[in-house]
Backbone as numpy.savetxt, mean C-alpha at the origin, in Angstrom:
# Nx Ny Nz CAx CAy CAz Cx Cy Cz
-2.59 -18.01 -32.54 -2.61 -19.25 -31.81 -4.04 -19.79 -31.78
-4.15 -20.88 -31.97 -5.30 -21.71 -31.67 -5.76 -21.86 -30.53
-7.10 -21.88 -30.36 -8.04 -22.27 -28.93 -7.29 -23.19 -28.67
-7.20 -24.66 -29.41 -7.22 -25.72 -28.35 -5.47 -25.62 -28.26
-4.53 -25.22 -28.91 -3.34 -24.74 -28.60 -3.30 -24.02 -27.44
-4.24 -23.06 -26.55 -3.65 -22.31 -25.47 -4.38 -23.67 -24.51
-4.96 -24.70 -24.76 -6.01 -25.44 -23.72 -4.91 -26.16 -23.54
-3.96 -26.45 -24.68 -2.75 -27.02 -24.27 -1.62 -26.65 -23.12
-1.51 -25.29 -23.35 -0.42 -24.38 -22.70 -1.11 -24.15 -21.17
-2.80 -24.53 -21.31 -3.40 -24.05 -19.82 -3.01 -25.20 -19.36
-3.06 -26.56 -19.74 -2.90 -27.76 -18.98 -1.63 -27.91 -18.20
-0.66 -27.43 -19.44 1.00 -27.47 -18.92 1.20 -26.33 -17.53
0.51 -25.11 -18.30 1.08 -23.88 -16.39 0.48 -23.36 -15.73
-0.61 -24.35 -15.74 -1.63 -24.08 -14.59 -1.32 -24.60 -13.39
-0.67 -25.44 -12.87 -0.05 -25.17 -11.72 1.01 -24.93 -11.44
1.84 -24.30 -12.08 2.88 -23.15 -12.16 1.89 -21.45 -11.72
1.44 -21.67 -12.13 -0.11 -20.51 -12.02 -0.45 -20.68 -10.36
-1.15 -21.73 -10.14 -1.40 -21.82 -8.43 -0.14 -22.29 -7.44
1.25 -22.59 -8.14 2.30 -22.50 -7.44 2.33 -21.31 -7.16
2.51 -20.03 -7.66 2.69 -18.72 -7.59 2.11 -18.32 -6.81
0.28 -18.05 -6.82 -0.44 -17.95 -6.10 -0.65 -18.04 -4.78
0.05 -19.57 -4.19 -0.05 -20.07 -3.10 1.62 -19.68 -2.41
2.65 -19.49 -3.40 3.71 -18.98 -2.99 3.62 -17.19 -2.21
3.23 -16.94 -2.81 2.84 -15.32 -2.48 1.67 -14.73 -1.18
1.00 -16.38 -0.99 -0.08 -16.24 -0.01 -1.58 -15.45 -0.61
-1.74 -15.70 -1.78 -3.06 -15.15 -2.21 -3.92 -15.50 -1.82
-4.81 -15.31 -0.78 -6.10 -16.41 -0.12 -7.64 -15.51 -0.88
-7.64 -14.10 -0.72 -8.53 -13.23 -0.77 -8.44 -13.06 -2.23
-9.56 -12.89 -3.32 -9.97 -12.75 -4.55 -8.59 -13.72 -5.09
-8.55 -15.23 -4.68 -7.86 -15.82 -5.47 -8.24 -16.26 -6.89
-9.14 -16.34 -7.13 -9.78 -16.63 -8.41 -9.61 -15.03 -9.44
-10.01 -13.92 -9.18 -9.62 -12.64 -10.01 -8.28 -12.96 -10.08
-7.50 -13.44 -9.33 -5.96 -13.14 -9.89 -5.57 -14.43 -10.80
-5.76 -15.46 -10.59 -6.32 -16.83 -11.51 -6.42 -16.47 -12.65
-7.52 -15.64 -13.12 -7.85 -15.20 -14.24 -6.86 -14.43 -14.30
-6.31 -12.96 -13.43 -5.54 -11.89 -14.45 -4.01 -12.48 -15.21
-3.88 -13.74 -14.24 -2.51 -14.58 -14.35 -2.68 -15.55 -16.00
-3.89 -15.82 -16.19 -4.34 -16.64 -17.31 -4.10 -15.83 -18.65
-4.63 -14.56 -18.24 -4.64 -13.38 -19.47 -3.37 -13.24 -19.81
-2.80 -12.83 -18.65 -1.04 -12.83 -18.88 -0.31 -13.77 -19.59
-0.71 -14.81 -19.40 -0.01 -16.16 -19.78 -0.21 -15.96 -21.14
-1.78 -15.87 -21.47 -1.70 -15.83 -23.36 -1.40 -14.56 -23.79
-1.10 -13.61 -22.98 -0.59 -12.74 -23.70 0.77 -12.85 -24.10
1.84 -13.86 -23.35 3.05 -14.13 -23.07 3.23 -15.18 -24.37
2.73 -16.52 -24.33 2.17 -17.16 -25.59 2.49 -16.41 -26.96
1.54 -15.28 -27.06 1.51 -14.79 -27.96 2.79 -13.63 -28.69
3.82 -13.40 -27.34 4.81 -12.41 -27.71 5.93 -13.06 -27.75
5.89 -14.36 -27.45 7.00 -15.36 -26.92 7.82 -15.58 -28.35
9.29 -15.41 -28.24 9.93 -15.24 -29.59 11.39 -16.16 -29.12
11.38 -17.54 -30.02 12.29 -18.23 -29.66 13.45 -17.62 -29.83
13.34 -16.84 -30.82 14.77 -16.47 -31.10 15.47 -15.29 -30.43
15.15 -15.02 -29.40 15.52 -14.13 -28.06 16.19 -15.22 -26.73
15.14 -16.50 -26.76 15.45 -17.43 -25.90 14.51 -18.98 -26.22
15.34 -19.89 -25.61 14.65 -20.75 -26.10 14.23 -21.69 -24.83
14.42 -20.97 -23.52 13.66 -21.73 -22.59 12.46 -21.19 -22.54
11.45 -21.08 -22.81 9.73 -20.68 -22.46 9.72 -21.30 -21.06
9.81 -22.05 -20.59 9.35 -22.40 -19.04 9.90 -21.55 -18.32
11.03 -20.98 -18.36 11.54 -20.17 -17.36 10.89 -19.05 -17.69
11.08 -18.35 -19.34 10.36 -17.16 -19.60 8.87 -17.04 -18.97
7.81 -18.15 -19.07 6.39 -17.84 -18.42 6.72 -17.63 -17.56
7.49 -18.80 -16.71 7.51 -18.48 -14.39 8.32 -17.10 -14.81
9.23 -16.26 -15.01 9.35 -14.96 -14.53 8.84 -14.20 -14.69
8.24 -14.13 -16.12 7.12 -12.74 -16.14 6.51 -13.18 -15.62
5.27 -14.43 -15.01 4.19 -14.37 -14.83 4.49 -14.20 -13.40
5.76 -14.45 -12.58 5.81 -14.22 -10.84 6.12 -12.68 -10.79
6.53 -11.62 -11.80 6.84 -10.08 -11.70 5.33 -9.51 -12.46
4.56 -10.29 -12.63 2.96 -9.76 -13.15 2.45 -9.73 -11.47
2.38 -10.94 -11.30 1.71 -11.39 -10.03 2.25 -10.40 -8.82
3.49 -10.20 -8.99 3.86 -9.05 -7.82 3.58 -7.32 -8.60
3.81 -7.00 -9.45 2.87 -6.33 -10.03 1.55 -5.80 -9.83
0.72 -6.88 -9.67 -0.64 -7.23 -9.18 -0.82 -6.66 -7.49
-0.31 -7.45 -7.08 -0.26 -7.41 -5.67 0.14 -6.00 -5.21
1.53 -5.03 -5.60 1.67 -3.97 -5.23 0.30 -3.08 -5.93
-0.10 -2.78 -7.07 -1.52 -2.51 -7.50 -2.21 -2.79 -6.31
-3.07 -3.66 -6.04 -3.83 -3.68 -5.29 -3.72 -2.84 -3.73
-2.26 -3.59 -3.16 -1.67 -2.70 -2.23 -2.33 -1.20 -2.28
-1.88 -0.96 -3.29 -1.59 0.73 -3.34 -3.13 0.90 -3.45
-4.06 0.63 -3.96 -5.62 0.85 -4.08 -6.50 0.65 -2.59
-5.90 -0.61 -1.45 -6.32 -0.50 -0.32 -5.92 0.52 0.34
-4.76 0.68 0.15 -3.87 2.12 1.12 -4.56 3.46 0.83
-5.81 3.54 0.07 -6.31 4.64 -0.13 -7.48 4.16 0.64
-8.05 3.62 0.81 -9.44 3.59 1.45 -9.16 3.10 3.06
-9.99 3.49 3.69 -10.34 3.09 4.88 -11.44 2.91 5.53
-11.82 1.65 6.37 -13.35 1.08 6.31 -13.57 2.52 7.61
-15.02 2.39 7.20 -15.68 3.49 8.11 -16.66 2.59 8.88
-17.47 2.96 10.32 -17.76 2.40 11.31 -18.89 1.37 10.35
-19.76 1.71 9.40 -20.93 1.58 8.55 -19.84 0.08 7.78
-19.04 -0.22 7.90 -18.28 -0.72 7.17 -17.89 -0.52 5.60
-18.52 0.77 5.47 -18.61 1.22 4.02 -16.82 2.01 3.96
-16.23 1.45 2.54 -14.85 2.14 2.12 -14.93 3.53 2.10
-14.24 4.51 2.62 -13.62 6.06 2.75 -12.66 6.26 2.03
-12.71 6.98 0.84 -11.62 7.51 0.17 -10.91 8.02 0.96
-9.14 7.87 1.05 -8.48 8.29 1.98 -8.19 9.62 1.39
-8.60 9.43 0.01 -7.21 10.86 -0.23 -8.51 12.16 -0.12
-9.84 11.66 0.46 -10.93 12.67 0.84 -10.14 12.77 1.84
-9.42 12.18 2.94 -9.36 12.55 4.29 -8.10 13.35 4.20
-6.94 13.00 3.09 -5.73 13.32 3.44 -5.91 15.26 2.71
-6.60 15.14 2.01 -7.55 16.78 1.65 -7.85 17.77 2.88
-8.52 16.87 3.87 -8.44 17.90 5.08 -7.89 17.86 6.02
-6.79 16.94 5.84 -5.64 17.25 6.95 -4.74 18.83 7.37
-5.09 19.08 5.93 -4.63 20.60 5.49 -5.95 21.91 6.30
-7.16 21.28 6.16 -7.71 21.89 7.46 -7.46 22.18 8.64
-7.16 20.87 9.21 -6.85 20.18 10.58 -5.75 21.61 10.84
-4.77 21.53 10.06 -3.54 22.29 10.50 -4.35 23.73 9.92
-4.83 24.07 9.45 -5.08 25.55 9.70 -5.45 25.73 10.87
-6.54 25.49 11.56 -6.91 25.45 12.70 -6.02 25.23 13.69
-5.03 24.60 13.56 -4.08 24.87 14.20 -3.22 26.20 14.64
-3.76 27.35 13.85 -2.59 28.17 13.35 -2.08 28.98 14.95
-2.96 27.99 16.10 -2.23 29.18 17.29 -1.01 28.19 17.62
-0.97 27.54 17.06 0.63 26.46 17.82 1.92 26.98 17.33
2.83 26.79 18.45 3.97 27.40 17.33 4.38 26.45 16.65
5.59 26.40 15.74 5.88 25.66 14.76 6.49 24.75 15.48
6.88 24.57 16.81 7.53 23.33 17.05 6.15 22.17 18.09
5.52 23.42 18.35 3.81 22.41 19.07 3.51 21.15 17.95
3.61 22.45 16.51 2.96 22.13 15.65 3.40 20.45 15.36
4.88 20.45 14.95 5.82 19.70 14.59 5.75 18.43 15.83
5.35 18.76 16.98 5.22 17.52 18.32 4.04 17.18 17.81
2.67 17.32 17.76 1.62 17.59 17.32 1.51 16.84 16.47
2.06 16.89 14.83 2.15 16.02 14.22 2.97 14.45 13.93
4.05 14.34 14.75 4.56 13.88 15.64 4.17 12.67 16.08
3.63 13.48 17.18 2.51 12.26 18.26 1.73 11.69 17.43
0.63 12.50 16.51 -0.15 11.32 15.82 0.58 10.51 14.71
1.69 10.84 14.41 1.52 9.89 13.67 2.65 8.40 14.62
2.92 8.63 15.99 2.89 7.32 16.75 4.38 7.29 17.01
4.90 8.44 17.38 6.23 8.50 17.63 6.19 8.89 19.25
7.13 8.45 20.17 7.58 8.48 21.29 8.04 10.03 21.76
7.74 10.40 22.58 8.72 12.14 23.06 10.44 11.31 23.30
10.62 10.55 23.37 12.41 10.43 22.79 12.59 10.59 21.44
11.67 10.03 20.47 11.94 9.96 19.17 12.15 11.48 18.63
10.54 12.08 19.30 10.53 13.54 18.79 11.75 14.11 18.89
12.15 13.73 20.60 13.02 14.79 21.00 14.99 14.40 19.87
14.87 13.75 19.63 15.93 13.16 18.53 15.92 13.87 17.29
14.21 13.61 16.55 14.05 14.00 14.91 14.32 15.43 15.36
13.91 16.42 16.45 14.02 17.99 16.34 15.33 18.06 17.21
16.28 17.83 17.53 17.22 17.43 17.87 17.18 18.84 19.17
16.39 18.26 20.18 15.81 19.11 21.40 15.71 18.21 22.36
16.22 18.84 23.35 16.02 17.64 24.81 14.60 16.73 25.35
14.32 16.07 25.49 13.28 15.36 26.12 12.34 16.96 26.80
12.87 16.82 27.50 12.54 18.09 28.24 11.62 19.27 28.01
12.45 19.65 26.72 11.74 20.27 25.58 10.66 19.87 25.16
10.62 19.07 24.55 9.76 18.46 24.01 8.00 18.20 24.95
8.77 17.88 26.23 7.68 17.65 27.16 6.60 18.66 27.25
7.80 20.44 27.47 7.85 21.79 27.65 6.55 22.23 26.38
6.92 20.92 25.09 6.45 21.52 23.94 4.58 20.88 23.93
4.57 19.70 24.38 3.57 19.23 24.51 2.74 19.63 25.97
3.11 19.78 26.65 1.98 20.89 27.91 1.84 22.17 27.17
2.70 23.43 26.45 1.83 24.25 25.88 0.79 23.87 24.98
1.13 22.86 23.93 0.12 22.50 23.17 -1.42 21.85 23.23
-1.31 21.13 24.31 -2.21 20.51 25.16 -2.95 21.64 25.32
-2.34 22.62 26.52 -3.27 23.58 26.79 -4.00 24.55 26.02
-3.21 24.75 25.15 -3.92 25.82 24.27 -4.75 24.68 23.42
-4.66 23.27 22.80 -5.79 22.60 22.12 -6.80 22.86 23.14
-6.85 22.70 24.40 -7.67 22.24 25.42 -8.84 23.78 25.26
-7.97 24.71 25.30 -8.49 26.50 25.51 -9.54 26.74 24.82
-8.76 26.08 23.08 -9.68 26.21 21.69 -10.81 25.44 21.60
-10.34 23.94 21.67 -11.62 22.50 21.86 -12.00 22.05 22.64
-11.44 22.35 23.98 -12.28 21.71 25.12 -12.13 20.76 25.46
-11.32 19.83 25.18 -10.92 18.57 25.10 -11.39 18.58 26.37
């Protein structure tokens, strides 16, 4: 394909390009995705085979809106690993999710159901919920979090 042939094809779906964009809510590095959406496009251009189909307008808008979500889960998944630290500097998460496996050794005086409330609680569940997922009375559960308390308290001082 010719330069001024894709200057053609940029004129025609370039705002098919920032329809997408603005459909999806891209506000943050809208311009990187601008571009990765542009690349796509001539790469699409270039594989585009009438004789499979002969609408191209529909063929660009669907690959280029399953690139763009594509994109977006990518990125997703690349923030979900980091987490800003007080310095505002990014923390590899999967450094942190490495010593979570610490965390629980140190644990090793809980019993397995402290343990199981324990993990539980942080991760933002209710003592009804607990008491449901371990299918144990409220009660229990309560029973389970005062031993645990105390003995964290024995070990760390809380």
């Amino acid at each position: 394909m010719e330069n001024n042939n894709f200057n053609h094809y940029y004129m025609k779906y370039e705002k098919m390009i920032h329809y997408l964009l603005h459909r999806y809510n891209i506000k943050y590095a809208y311009d990187d995705y601008f571009q990765l959406m542009l690349i796509k496009l001539w790469e699409l251009l270039q594989t585009f085979d009438e004789l499979k189909t002969n609408a191209m307008d529909k063929y660009i808008y669907t690959k280029l809106k399953f690139y763009l979500i594509d994109c977006i889960r990518k990125y997703s998944k690349e923030m979900d690993r980091f987490i800003p630290t007080s310095d505002n500097i990014m923390l590899d998460q999967s450094y942190v999710e490495h010593y979570h496996c610490e965390l629980y050794s140190m644990l090793e005086f809980l019993s397995p159901e402290e343990l199981t409330w324990f993990n539980l609680t942080l991760q933002g569940f209710s003592t009804q919920e607990i008491a449901i997922y371990m299918d144990k009375s409220e009660s229990t559960i309560k029973y389970y979090r005062k031993n645990a308390r105390n003995k964290l308290k024995s070990h760390y001082l809380f």
